[in-house]
Structures are given as structure tokens and as C-alpha cells.
FIKOLZA-1660 file (N, C-alpha, C; in steps of 0.1 Angstrom, whole numbers, plus 5000, padded with zeros to 4 digits):
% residues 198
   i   px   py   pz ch aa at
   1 1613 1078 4416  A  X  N
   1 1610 1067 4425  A  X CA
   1 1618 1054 4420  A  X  C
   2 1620 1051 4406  A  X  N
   2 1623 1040 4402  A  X CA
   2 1640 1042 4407  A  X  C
   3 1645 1054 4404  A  X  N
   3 1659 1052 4411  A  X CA
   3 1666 1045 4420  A  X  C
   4 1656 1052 4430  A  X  N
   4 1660 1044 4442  A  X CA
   4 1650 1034 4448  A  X  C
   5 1641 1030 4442  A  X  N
   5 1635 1014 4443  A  X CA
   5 1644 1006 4436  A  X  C
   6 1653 1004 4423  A  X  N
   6 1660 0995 4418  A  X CA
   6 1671 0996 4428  A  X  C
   7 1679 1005 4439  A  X  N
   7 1688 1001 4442  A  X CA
   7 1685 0995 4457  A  X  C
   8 1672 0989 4458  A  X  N
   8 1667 0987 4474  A  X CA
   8 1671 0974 4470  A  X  C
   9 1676 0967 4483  A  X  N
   9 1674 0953 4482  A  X CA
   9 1669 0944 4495  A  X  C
  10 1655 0938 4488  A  X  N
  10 1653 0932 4497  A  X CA
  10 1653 0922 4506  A  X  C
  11 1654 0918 4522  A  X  N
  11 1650 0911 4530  A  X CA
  11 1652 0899 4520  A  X  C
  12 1639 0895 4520  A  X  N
  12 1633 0883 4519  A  X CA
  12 1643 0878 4498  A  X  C
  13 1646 0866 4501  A  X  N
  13 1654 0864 4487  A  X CA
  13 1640 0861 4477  A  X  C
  14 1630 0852 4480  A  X  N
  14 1626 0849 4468  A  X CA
  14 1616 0865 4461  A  X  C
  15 1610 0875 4473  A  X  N
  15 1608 0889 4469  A  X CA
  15 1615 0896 4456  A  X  C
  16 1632 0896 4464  A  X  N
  16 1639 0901 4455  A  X CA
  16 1643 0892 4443  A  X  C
  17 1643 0883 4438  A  X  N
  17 1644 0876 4424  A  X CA
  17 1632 0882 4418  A  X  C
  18 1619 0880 4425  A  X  N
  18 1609 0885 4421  A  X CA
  18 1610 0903 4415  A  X  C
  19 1612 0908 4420  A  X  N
  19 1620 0922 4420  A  X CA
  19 1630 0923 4407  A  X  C
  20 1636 0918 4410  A  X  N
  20 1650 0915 4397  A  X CA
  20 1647 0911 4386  A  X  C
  21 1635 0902 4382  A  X  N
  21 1629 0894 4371  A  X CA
  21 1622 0900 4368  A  X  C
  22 1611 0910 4373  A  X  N
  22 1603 0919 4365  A  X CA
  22 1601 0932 4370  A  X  C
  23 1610 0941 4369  A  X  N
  23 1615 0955 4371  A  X CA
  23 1604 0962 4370  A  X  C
  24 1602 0973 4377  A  X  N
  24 1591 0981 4373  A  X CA
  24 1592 0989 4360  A  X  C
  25 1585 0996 4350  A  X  N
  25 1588 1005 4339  A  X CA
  25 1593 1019 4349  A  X  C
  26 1605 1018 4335  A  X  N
  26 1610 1034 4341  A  X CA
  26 1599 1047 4343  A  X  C
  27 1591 1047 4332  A  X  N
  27 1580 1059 4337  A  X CA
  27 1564 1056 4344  A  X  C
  28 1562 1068 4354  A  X  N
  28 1557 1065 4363  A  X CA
  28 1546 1060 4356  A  X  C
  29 1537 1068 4348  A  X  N
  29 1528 1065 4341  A  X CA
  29 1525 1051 4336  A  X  C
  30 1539 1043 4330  A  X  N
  30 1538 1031 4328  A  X CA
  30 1540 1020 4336  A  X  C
  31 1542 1026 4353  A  X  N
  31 1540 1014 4363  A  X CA
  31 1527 1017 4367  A  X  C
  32 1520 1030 4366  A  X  N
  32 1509 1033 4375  A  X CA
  32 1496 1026 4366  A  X  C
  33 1502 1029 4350  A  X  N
  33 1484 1022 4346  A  X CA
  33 1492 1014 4334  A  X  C
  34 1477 1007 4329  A  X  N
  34 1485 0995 4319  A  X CA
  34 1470 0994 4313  A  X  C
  35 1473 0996 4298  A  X  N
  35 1460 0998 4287  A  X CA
  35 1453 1010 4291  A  X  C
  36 1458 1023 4302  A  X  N
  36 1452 1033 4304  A  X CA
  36 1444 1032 4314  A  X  C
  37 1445 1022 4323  A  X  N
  37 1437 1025 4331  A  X CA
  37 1448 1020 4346  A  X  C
  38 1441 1026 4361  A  X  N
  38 1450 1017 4369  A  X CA
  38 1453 1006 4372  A  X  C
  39 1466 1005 4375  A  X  N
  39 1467 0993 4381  A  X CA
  39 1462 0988 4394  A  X  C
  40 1457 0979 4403  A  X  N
  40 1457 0976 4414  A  X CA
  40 1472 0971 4424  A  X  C
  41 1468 0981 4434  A  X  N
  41 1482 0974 4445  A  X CA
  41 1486 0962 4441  A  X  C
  42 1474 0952 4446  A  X  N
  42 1474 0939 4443  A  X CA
  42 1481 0933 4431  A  X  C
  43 1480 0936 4423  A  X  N
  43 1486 0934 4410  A  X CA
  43 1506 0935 4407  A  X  C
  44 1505 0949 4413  A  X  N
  44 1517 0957 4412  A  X CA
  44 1522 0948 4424  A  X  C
  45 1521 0946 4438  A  X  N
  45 1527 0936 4447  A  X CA
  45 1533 0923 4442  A  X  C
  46 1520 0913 4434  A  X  N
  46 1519 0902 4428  A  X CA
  46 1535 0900 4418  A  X  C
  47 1532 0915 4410  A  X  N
  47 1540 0916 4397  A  X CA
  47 1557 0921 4399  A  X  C
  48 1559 0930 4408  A  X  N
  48 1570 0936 4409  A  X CA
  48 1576 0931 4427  A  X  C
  49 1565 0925 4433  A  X  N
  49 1572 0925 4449  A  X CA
  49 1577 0941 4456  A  X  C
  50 1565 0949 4449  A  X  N
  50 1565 0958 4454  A  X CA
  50 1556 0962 4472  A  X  C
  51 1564 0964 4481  A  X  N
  51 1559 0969 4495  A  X CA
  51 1543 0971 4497  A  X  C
  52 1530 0968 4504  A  X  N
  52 1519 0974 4504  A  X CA
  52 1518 0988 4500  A  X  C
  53 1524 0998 4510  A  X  N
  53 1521 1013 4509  A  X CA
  53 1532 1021 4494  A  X  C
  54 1539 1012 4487  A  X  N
  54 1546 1017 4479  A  X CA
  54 1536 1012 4463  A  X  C
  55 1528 1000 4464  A  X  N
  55 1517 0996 4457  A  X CA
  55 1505 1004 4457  A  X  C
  56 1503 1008 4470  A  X  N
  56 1493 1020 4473  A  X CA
  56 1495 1028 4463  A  X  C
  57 1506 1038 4468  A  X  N
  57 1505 1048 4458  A  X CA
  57 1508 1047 4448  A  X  C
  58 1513 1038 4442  A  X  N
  58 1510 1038 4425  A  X CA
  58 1499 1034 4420  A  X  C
  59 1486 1027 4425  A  X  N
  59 1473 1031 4427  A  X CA
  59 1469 1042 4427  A  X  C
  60 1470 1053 4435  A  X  N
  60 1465 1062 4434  A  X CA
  60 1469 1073 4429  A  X  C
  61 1482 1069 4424  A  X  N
  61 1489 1083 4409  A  X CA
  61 1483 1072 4399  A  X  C
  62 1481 1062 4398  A  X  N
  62 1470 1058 4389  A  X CA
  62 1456 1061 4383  A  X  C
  63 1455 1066 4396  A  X  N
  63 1438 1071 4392  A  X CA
  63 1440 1088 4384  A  X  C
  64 1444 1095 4395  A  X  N
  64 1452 1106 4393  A  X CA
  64 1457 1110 4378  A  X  C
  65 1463 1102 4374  A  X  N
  65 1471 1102 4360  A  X CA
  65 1461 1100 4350  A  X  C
  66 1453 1084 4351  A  X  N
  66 1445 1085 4341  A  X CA
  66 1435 1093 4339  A  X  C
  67 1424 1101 4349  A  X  N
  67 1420 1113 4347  A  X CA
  67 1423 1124 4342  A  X  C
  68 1436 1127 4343  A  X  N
  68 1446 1136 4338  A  X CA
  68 1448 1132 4324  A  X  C
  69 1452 1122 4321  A  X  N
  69 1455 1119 4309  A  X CA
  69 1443 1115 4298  A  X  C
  70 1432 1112 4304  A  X  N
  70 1422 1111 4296  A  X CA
  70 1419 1124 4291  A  X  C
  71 1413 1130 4300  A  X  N
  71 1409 1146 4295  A  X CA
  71 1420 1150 4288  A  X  C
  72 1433 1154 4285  A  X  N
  72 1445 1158 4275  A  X CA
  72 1439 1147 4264  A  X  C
  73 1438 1135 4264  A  X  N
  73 1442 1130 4251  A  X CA
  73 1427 1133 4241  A  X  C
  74 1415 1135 4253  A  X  N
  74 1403 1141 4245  A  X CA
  74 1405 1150 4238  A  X  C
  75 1410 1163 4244  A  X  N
  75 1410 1173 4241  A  X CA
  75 1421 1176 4229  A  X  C
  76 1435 1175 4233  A  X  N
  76 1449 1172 4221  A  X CA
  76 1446 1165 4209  A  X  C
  77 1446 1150 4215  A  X  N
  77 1442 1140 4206  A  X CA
  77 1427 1136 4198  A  X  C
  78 1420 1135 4205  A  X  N
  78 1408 1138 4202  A  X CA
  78 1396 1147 4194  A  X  C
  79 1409 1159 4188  A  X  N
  79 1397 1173 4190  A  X CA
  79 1388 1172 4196  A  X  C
  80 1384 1169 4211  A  X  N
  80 1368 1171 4217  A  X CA
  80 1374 1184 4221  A  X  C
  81 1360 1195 4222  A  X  N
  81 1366 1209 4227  A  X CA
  81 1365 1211 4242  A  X  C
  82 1373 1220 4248  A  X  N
  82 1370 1220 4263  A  X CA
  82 1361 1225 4270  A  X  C
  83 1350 1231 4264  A  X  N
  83 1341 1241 4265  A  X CA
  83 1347 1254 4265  A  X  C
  84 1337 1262 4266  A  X  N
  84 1341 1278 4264  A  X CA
  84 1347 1285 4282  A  X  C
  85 1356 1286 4278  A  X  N
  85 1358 1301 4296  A  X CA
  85 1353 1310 4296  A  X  C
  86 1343 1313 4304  A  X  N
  86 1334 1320 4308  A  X CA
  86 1345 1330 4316  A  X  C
  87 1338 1349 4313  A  X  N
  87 1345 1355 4325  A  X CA
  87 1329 1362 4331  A  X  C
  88 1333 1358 4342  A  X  N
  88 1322 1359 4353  A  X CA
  88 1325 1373 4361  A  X  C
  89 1313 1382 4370  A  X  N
  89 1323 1388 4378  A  X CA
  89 1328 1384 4390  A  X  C
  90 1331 1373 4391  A  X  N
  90 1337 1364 4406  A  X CA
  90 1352 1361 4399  A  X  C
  91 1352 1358 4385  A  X  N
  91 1362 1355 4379  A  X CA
  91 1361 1344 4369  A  X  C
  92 1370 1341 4362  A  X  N
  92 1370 1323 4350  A  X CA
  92 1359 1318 4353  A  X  C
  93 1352 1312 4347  A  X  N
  93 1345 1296 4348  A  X CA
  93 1347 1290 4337  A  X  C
  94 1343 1275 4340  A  X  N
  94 1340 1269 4327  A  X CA
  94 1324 1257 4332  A  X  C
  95 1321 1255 4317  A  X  N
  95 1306 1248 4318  A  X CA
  95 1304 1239 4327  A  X  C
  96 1295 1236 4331  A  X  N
  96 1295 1227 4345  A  X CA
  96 1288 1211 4333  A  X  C
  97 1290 1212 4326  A  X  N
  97 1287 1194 4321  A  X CA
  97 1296 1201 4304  A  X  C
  98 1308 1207 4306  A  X  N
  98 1319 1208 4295  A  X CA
  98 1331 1190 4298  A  X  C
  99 1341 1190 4296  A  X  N
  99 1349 1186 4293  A  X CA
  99 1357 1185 4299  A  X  C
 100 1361 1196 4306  A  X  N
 100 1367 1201 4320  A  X CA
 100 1363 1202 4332  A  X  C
 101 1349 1200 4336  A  X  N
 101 1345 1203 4348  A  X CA
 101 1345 1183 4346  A  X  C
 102 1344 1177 4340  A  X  N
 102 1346 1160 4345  A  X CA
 102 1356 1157 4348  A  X  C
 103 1367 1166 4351  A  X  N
 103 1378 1161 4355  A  X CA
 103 1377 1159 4370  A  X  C
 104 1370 1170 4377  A  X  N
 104 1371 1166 4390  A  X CA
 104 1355 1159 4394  A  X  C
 105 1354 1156 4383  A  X  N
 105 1341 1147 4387  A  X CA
 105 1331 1149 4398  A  X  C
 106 1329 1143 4411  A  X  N
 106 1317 1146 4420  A  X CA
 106 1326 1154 4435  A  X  C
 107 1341 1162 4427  A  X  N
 107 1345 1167 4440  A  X CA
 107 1342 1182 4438  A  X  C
 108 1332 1187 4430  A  X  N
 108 1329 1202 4426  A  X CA
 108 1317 1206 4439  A  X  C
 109 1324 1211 4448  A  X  N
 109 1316 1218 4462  A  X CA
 109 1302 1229 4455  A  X  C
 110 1296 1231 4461  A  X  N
 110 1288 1243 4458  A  X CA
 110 1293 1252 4459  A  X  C
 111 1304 1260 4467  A  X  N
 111 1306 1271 4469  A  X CA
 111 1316 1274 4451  A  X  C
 112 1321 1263 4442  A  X  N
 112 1327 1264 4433  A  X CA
 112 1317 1267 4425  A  X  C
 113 1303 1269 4426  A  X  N
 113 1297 1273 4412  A  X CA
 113 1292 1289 4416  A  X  C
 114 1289 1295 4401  A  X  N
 114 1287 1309 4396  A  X CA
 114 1272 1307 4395  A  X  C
 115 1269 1300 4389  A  X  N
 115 1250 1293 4390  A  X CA
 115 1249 1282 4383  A  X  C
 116 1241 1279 4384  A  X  N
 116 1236 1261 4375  A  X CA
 116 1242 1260 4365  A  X  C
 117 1252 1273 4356  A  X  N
 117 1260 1263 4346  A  X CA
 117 1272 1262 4345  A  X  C
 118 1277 1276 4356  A  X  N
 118 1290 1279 4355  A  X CA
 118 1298 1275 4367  A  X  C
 119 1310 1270 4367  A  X  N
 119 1318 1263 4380  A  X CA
 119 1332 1275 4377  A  X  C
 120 1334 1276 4389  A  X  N
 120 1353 1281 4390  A  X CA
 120 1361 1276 4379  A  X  C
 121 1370 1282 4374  A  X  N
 121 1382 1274 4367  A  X CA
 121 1390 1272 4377  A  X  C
 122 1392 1280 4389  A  X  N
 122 1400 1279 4400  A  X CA
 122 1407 1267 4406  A  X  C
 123 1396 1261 4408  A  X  N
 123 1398 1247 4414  A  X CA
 123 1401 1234 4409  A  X  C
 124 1401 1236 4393  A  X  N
 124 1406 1224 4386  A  X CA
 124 1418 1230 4381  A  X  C
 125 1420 1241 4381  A  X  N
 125 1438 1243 4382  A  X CA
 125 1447 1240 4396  A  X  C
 126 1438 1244 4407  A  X  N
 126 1445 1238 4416  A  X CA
 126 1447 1219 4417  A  X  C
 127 1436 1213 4414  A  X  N
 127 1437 1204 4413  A  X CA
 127 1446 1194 4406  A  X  C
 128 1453 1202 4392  A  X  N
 128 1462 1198 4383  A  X CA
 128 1476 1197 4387  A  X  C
 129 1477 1211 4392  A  X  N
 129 1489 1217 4395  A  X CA
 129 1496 1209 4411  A  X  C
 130 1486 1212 4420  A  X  N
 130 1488 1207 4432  A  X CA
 130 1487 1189 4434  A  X  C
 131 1481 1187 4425  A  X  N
 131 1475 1171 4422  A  X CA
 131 1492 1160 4418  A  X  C
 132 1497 1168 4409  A  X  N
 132 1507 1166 4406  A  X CA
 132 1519 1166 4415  A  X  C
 133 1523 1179 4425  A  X  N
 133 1528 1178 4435  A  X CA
 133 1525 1171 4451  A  X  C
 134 1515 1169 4449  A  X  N
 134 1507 1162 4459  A  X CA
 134 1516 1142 4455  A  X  C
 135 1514 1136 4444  A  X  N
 135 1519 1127 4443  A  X CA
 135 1535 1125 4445  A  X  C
 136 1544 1135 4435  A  X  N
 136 1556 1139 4449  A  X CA
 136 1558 1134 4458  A  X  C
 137 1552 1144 4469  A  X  N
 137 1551 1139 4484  A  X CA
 137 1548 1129 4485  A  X  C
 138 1534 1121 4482  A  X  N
 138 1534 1104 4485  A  X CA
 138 1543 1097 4480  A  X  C
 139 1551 1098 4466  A  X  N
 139 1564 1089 4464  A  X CA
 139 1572 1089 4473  A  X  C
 140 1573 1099 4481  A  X  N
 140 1586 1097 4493  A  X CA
 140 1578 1091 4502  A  X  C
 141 1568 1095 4511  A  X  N
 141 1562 1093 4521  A  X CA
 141 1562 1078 4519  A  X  C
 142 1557 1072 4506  A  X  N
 142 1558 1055 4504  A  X CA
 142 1569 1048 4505  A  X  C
 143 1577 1057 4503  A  X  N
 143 1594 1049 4501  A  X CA
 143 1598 1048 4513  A  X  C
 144 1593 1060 4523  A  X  N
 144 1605 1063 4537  A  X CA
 144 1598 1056 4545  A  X  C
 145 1583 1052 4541  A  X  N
 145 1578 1044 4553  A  X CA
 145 1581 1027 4548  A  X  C
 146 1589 1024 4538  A  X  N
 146 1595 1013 4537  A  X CA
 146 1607 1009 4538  A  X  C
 147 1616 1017 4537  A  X  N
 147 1630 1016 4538  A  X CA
 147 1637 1022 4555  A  X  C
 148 1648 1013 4558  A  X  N
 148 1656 1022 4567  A  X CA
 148 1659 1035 4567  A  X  C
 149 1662 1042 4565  A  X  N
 149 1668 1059 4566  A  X CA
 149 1676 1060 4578  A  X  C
 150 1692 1062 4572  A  X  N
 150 1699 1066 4583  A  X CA
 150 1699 1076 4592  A  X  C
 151 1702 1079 4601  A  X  N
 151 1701 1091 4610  A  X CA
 151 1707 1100 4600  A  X  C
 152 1699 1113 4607  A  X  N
 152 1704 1128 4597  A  X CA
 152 1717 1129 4601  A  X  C
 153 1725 1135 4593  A  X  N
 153 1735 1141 4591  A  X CA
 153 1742 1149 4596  A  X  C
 154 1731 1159 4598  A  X  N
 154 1727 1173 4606  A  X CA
 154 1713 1172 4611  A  X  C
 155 1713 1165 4624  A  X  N
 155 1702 1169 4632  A  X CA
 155 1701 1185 4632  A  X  C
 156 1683 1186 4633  A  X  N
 156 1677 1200 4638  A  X CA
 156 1682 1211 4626  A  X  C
 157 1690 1202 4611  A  X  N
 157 1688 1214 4603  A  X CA
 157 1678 1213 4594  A  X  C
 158 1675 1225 4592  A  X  N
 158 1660 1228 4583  A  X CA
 158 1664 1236 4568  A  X  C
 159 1660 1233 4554  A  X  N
 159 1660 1239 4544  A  X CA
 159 1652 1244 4541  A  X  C
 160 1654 1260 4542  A  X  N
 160 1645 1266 4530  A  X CA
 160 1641 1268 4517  A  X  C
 161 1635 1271 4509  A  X  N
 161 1629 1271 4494  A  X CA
 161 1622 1286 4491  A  X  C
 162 1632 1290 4483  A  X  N
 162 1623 1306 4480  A  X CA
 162 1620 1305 4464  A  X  C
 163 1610 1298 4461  A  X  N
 163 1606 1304 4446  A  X CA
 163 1594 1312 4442  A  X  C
 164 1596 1313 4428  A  X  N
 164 1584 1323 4423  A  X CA
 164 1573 1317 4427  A  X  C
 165 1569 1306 4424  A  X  N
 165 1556 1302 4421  A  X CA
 165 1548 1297 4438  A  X  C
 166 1559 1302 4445  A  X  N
 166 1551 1294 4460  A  X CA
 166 1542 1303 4464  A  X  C
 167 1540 1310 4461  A  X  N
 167 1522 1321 4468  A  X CA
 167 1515 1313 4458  A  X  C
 168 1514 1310 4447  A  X  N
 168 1505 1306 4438  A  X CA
 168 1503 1295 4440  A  X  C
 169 1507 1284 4445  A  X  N
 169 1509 1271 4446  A  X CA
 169 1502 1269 4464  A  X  C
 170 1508 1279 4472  A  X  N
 170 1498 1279 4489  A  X CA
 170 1485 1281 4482  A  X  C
 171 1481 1292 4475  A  X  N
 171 1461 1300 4473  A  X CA
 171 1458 1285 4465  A  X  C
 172 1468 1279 4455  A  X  N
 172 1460 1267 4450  A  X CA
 172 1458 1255 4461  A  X  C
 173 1464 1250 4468  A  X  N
 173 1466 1246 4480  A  X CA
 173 1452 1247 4486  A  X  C
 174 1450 1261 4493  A  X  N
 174 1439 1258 4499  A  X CA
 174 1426 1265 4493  A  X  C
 175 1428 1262 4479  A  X  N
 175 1410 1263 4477  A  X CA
 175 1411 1246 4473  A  X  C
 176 1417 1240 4472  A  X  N
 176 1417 1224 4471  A  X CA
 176 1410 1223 4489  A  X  C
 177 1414 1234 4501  A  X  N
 177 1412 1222 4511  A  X CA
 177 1403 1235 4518  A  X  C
 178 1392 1241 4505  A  X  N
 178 1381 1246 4512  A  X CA
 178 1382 1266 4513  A  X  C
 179 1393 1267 4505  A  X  N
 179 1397 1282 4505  A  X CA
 179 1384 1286 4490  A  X  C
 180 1384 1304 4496  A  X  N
 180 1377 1309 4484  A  X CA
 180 1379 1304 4468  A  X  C
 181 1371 1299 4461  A  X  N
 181 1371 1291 4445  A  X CA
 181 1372 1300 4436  A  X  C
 182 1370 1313 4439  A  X  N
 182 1366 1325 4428  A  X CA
 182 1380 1335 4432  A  X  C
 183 1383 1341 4418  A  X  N
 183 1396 1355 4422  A  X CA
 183 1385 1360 4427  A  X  C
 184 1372 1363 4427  A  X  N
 184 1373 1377 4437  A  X CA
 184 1371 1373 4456  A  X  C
 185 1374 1380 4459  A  X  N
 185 1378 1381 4475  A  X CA
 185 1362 1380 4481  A  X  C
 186 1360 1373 4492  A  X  N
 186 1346 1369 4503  A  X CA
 186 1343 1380 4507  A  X  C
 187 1352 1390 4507  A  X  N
 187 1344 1404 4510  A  X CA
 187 1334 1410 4497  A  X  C
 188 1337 1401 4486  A  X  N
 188 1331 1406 4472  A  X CA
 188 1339 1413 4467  A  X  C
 189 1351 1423 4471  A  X  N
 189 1361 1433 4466  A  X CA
 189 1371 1426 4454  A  X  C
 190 1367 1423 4441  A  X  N
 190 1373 1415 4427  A  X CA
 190 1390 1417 4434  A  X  C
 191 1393 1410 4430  A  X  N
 191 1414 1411 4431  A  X CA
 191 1410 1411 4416  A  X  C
 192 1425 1414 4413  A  X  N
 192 1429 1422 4398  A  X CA
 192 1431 1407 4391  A  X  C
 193 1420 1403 4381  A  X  N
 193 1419 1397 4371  A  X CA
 193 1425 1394 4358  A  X  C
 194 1434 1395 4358  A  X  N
 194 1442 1389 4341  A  X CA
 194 1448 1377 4334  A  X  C
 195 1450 1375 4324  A  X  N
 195 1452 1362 4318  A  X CA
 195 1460 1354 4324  A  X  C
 196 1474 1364 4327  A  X  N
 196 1486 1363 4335  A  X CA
 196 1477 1354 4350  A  X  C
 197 1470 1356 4358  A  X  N
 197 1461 1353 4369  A  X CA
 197 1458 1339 4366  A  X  C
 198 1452 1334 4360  A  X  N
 198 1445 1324 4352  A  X CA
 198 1450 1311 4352  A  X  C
% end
């Protein structure tokens, strides 16, 4: 993002001095929070003359990040342990008041628990994994809804993407937007279980 936000130039002149005089930090992490925690739009606008919806999202890889980064620096830095992984026969869990299950804080659905103590591991991997690509997408989506974009190139052409990890990345996808939380399958029939899986 910082790439091509340093080569935008803005409209308005006293914006861009503003812009020019206090640059954003090169990593995302160090525009999104400051003393570890997020920054507000408001702030990041004030400070950088950064766009509303381009201050948005670094707000909200703000929140994002420091939840992420909190739980790592507990766990790495910290020695706190992450609780124990449970193998359930639905599949992984981990403790439902461990170290891990506060990551996703009050977004753990019912259908993600095994019983009162055990939750999916499922869904806080998707939420890492996807959480992270998910912000991605909002860096551009924030950028293109503030900048010109010339006309395409090649109208009506479409790019494909064939990698390993895209079936893994759709199943994570949608147990984030309500898909089964558990490897085994709603008919009850376990799918094949291994660390490799996990």
C-alpha cells in the first residue's frame, strides 16, 4: 500500500505538504497501531492526510493485527501457553477460556463448540489465515475507491490463479461465513483427519 500511496499526489496542495511532511511508516503494522494498539481514522487523516476510506482500513487491520499480535507475543514472547488441542471425534478443539479461543473473542457461534469446554480449532485458523487475506483485498478496495484508475488495457480480460492452497483457503472462507466448523462432514461421516489437515 505504502508504494503506491507515496506516489499519489494530491488535489488539494496544503493535504499534500501534509502528506510529504509526515509519511506514513513503511510497515503496515507501524501505520496501523502505535504503542500496540489501533490507531483511529481520525488520527491517521489528521496525521498523514490520509483519504476517509483509506484511514478506515488501517483502522481496521489495526484491530485485526493487534489481536493477532497480542496472542503471538503472549504465547512466543510471553511463555503463556496456548492451551492443550484437544482431538475430539468431530475433529481439533481447543479450550473454550484457553488463550486461543480469545482470539476470536465474542465471534465463537454455537455450532463451533464440541460442549461447554471444547470449541473448533477450525475457525480460528480460518480466521488467521483468511483474516490476513481479507485485509489484502481492503488495501486495494481503499485505494481504488480513492484514486483515478485508467481504463483497462484489455477490456473483458479475466485472470486466472491455480494454486495449491485455493480449496483450503474457499473451506476456510466459508466456515468464517457459516460453513461446517468441525472436519467431520454434517452427515456425521469424519473426513480423514491428520496433522497435515490441521
Amino acid at each position: 500500500m505504502l508504494g503506491i500511496w507515496s506516489n499519489i499526489r494530491l488535489l488539494d496542495d496544503a493535504q499534500q505538504e501534509l502528506k510529504k511532511q509526515h509519511p506514513l511508516p513503511r510497515k503496515l503494522t507501524r501505520a496501523a497501531l502505535k504503542d500496540g494498539a489501533p490507531r483511529s481514522a481520525v488520527e491517521l487523516t489528521e496525521q498523514h492526510a490520509l483519504p476517509t476510506p483509506i484511514a478506515d482500513f488501517y483502522e481496521r487491520a489495526g484491530r485485526y493485527l493487534a489481536n493477532l499480535r497480542g496472542t503471538r507475543d503472549a504465547v512466543v514472547h510471553g511463555g503463556r501457553s496456548t492451551g492443550p488441542i484437544f482431538v475430539t471425534d468431530k475433529g481439533f478443539g481447543i479450550a473454550r477460556d484457553g488463550a486461543l479461543a480469545k482470539m476470536l473473542r465474542d465471534e465463537w457461534r454455537d455450532d463451533y463448540s464440541c460442549n461447554d469446554n471444547v470449541l473448533s480449532l477450525r475457525p480460528l485458523l480460518a480466521h488467521v489465515s483468511v483474516g490476513c487475506l481479507y485485509i489484502c483485498e481492503e488495501a486495494t478496495e481503499s485505494l481504488a475507491s480513492c484514486i483515478g484508475v485508467l481504463k483497462p488495457i484489455a477490456p473483458g480480460y479475466r485472470v486466472f490463479t491455480r494454486v495449491q492452497h485455493g480449496e483450503a483457503l474457499l473451506r476456510a472462507q466459508e466456515i468464517l461465513h457459516g460453513g461446517n466448523a468441525w472436519w467431520a462432514s454434517s452427515e456425521g461421516d469424519p473426513e480423514t483427519v491428520d496433522e497435515g489437515d490441521a
